[in-house]
Backbone as XML, in Angstrom:
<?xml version="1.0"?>
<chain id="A" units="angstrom">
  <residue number="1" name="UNK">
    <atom name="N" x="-191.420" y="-161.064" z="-40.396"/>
    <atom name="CA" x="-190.671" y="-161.570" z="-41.532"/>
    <atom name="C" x="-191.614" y="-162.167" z="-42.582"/>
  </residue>
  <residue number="2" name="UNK">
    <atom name="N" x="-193.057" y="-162.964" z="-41.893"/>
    <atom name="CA" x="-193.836" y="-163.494" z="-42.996"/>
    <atom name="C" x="-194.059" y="-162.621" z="-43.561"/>
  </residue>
  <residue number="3" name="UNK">
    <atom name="N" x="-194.788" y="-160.864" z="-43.237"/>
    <atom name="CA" x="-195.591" y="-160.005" z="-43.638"/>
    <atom name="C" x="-194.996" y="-159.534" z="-45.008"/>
  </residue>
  <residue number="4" name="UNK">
    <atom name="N" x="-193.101" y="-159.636" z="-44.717"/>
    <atom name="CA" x="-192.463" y="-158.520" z="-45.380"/>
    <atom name="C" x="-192.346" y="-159.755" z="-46.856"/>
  </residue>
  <residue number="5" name="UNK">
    <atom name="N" x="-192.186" y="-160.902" z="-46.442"/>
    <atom name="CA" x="-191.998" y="-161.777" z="-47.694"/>
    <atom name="C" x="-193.070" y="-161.724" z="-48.326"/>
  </residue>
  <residue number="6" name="UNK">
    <atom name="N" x="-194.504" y="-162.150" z="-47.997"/>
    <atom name="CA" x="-196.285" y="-161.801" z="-48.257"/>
    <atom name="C" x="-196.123" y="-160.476" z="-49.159"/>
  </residue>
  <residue number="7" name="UNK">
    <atom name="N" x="-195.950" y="-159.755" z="-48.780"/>
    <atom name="CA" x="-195.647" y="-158.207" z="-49.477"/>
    <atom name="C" x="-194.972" y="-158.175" z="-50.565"/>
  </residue>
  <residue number="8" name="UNK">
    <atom name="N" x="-193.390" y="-158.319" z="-50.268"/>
    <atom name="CA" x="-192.636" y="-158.500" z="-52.017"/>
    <atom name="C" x="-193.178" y="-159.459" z="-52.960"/>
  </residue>
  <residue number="9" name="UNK">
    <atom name="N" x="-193.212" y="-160.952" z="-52.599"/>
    <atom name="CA" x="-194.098" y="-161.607" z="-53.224"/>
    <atom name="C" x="-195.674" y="-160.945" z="-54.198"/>
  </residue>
  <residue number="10" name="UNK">
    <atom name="N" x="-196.582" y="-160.077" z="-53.705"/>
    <atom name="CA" x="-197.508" y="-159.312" z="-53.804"/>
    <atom name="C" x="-196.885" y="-158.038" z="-54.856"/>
  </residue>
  <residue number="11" name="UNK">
    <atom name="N" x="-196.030" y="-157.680" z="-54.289"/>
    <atom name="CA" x="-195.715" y="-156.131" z="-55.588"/>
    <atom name="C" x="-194.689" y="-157.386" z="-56.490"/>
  </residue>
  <residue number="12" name="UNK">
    <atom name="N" x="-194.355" y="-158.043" z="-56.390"/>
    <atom name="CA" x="-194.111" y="-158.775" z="-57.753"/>
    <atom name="C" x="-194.708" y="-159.120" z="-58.304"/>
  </residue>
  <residue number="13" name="UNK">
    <atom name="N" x="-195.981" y="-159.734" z="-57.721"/>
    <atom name="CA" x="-197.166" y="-160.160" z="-58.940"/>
    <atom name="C" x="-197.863" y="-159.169" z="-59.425"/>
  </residue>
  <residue number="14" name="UNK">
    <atom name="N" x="-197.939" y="-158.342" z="-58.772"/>
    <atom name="CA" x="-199.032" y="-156.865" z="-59.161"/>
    <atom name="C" x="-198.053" y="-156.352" z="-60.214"/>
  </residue>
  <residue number="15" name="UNK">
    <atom name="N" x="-197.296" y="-155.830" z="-59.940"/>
    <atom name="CA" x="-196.383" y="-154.972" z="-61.094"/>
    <atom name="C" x="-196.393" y="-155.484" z="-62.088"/>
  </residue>
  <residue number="16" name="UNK">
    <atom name="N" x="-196.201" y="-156.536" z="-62.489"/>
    <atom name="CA" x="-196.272" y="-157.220" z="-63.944"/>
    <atom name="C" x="-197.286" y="-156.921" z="-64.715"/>
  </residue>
  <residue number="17" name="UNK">
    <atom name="N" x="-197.463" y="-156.543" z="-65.448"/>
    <atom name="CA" x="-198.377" y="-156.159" z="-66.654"/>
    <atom name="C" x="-199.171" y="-157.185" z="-67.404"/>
  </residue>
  <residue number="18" name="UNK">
    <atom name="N" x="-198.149" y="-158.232" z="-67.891"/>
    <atom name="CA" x="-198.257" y="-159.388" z="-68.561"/>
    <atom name="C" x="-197.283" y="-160.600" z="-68.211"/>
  </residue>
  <residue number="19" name="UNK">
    <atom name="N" x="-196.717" y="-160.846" z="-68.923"/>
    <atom name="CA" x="-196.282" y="-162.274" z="-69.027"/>
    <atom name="C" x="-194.735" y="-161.764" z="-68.005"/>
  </residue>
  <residue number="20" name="UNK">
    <atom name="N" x="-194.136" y="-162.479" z="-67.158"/>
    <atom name="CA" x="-192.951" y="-162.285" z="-67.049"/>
    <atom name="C" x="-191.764" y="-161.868" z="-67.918"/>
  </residue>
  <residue number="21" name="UNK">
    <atom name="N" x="-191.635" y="-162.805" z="-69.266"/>
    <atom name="CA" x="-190.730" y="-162.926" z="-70.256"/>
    <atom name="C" x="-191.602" y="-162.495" z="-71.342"/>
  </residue>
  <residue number="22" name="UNK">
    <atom name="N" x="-191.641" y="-161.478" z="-72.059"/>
    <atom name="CA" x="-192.059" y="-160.723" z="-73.108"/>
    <atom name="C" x="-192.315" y="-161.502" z="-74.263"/>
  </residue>
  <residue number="23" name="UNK">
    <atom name="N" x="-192.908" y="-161.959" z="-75.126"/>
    <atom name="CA" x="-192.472" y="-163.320" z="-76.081"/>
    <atom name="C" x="-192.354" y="-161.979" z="-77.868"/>
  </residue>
  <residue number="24" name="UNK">
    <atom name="N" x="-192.467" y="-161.092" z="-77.290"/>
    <atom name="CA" x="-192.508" y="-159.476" z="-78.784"/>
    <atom name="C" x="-191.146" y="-159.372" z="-78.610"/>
  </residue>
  <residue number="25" name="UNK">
    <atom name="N" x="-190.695" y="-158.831" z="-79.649"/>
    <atom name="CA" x="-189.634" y="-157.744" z="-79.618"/>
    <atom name="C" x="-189.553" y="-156.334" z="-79.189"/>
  </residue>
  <residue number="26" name="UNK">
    <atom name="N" x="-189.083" y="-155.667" z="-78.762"/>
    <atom name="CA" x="-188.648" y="-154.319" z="-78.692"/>
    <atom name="C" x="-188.810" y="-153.181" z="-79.560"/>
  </residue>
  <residue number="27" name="UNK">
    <atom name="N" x="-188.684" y="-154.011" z="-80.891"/>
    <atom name="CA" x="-187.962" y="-153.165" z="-81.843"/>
    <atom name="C" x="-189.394" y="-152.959" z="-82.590"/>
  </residue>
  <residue number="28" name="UNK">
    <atom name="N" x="-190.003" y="-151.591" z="-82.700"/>
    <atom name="CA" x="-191.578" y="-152.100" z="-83.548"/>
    <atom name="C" x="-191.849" y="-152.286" z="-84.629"/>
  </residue>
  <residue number="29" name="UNK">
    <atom name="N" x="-190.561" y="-152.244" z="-86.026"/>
    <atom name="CA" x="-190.471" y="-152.757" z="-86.886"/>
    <atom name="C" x="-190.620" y="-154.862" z="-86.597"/>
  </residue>
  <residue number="30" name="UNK">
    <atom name="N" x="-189.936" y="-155.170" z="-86.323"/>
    <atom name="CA" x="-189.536" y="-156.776" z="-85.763"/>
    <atom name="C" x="-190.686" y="-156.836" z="-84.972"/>
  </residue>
  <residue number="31" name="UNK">
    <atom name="N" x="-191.576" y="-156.572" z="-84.252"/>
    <atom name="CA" x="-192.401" y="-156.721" z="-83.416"/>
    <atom name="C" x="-194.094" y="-156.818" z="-84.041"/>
  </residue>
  <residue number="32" name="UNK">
    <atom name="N" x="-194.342" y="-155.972" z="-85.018"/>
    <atom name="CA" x="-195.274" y="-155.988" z="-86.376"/>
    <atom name="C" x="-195.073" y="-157.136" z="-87.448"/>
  </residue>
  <residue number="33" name="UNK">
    <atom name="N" x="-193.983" y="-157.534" z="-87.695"/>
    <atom name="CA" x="-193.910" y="-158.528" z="-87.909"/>
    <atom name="C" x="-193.977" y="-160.331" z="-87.578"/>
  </residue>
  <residue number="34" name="UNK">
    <atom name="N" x="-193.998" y="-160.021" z="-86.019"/>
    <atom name="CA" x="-193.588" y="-161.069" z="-85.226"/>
    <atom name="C" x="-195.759" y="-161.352" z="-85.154"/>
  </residue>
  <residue number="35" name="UNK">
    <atom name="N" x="-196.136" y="-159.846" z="-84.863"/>
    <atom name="CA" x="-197.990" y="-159.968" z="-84.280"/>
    <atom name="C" x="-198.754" y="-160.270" z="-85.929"/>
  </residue>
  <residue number="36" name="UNK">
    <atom name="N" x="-198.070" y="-159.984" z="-86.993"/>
    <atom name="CA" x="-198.722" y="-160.724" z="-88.119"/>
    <atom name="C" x="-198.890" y="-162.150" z="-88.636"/>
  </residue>
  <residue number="37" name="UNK">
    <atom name="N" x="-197.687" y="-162.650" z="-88.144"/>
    <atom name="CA" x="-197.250" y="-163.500" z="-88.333"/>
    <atom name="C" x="-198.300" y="-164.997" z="-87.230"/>
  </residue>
  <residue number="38" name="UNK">
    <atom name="N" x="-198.325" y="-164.218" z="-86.237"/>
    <atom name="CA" x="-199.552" y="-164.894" z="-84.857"/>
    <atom name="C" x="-200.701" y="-164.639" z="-85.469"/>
  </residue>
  <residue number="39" name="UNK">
    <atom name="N" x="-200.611" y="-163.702" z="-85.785"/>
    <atom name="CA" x="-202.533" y="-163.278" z="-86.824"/>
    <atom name="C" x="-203.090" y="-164.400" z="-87.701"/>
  </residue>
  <residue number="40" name="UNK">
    <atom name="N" x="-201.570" y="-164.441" z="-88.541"/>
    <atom name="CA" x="-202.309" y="-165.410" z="-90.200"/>
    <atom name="C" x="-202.218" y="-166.642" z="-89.504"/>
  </residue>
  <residue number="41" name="UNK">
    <atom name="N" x="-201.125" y="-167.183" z="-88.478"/>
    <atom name="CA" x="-201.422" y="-168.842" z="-87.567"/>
    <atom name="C" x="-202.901" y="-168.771" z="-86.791"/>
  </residue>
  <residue number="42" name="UNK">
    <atom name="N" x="-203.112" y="-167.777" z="-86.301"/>
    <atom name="CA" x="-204.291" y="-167.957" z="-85.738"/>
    <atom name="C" x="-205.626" y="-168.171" z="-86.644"/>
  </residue>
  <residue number="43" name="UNK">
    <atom name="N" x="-205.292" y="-167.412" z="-87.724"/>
    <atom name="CA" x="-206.493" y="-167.591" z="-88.996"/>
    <atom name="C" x="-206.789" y="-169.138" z="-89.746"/>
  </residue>
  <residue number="44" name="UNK">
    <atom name="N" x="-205.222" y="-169.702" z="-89.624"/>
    <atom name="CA" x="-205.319" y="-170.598" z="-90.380"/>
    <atom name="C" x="-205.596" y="-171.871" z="-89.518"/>
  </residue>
  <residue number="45" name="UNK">
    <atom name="N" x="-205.709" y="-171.708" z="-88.367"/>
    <atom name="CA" x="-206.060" y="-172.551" z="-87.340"/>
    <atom name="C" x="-207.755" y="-173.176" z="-87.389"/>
  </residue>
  <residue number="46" name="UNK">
    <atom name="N" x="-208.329" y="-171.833" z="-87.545"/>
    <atom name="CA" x="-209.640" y="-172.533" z="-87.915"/>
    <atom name="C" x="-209.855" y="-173.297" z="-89.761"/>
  </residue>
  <residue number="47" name="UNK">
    <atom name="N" x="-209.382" y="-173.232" z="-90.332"/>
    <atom name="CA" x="-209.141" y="-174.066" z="-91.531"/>
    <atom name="C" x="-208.682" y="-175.009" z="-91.611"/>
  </residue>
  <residue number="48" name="UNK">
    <atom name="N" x="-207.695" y="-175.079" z="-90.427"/>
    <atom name="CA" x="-207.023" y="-176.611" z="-90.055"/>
    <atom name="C" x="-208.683" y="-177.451" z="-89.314"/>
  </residue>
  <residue number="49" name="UNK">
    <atom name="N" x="-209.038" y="-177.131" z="-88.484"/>
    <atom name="CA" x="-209.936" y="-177.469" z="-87.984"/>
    <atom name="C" x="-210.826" y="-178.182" z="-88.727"/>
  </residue>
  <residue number="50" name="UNK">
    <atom name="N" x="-211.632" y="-177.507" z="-89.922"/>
    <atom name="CA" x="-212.559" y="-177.648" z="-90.382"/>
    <atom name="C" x="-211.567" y="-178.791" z="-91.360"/>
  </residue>
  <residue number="51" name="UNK">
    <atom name="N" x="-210.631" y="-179.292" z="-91.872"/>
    <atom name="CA" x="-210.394" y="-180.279" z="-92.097"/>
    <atom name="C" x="-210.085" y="-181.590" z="-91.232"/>
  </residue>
  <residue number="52" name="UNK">
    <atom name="N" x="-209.593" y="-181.308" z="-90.807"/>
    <atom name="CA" x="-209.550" y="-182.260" z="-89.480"/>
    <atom name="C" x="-211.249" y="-183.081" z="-89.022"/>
  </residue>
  <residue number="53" name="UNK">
    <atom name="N" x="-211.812" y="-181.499" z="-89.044"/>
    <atom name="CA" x="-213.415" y="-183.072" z="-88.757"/>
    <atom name="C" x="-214.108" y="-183.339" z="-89.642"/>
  </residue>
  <residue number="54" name="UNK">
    <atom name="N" x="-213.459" y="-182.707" z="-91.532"/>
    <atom name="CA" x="-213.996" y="-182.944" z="-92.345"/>
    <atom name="C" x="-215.291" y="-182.261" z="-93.150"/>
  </residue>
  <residue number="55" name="UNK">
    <atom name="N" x="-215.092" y="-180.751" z="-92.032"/>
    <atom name="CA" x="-216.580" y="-180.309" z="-92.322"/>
    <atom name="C" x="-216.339" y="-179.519" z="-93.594"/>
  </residue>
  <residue number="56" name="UNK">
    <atom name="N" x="-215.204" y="-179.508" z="-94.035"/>
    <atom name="CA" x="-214.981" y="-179.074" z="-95.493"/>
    <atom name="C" x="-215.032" y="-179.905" z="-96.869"/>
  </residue>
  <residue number="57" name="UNK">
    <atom name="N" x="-215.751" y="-181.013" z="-96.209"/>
    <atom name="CA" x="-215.889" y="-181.937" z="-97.625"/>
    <atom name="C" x="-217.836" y="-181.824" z="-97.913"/>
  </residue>
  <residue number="58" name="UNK">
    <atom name="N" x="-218.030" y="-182.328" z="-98.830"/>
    <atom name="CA" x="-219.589" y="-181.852" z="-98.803"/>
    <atom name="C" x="-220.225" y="-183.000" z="-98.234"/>
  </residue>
  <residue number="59" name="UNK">
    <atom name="N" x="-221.812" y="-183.169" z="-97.382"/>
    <atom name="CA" x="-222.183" y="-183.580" z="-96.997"/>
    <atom name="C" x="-222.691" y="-185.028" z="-98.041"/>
  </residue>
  <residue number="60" name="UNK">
    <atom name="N" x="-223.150" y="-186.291" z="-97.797"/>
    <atom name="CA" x="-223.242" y="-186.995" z="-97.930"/>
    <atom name="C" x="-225.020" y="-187.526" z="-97.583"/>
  </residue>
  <residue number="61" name="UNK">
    <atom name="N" x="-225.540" y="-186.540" z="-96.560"/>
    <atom name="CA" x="-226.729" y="-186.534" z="-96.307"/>
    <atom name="C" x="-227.683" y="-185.970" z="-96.911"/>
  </residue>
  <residue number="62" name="UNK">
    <atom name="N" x="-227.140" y="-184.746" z="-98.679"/>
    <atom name="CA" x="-228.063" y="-184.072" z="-99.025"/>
    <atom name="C" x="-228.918" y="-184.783" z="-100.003"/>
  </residue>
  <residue number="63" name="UNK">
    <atom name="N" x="-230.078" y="-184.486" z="-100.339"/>
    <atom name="CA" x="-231.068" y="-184.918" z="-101.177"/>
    <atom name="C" x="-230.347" y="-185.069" z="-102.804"/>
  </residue>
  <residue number="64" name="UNK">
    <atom name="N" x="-229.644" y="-183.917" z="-103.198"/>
    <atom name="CA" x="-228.648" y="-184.065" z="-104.228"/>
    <atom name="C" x="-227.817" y="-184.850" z="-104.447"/>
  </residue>
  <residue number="65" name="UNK">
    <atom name="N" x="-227.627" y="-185.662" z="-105.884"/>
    <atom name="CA" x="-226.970" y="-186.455" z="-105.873"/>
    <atom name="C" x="-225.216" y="-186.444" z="-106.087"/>
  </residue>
  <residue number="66" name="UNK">
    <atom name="N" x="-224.566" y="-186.463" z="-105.460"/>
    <atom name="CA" x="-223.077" y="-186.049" z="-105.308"/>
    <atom name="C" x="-222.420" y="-186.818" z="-105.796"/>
  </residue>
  <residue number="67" name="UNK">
    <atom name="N" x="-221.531" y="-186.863" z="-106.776"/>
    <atom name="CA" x="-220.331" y="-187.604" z="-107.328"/>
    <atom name="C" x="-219.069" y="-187.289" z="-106.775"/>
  </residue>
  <residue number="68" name="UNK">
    <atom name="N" x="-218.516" y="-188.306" z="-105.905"/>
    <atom name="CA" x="-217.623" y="-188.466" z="-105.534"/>
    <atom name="C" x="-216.147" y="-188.540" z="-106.235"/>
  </residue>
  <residue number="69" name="UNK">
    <atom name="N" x="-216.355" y="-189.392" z="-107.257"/>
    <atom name="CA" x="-215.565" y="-190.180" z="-108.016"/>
    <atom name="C" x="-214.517" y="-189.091" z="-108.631"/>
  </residue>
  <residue number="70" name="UNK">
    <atom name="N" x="-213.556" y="-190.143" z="-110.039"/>
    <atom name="CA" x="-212.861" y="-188.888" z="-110.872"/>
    <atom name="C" x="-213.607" y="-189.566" z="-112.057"/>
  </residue>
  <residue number="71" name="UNK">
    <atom name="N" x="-214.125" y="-188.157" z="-112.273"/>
    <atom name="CA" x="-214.651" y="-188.359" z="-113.900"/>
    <atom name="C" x="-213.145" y="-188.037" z="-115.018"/>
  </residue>
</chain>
């Protein structure tokens, strides 16, 4: 009885391809839309980043003299 539970357990995990619950659509119109949409979040993720630790403001350490201010 262990062997046969060991077993189904086993071709259930094997058979799966990916994820249990599909998170795409079906439809490959709706589905191209859904993987573009993950594309430009994923792009804009590293831009979030680089504000977040600020590495998009200019350095403060260069030999050049930087104006901060509003002229």
């Amino acid at each position: 009885m262990r062997r046969w539970l060991l077993l189904v357990a086993a071709v259930l995990a094997f058979s799966n391809t990916g994820c249990f619950l599909n998170i795409y659509s079906s439809n490959p119109n709706q589905r191209i839309e859904e993987l573009l949409n993950t594309s430009e979040d994923l792009r804009q993720i590293g831009l979030e980043w680089q504000r977040i630790w600020f590495v998009d403001q200019p350095s403060h350490m260069t030999p050049q003299r930087i104006h901060g201010g509003i002229e």
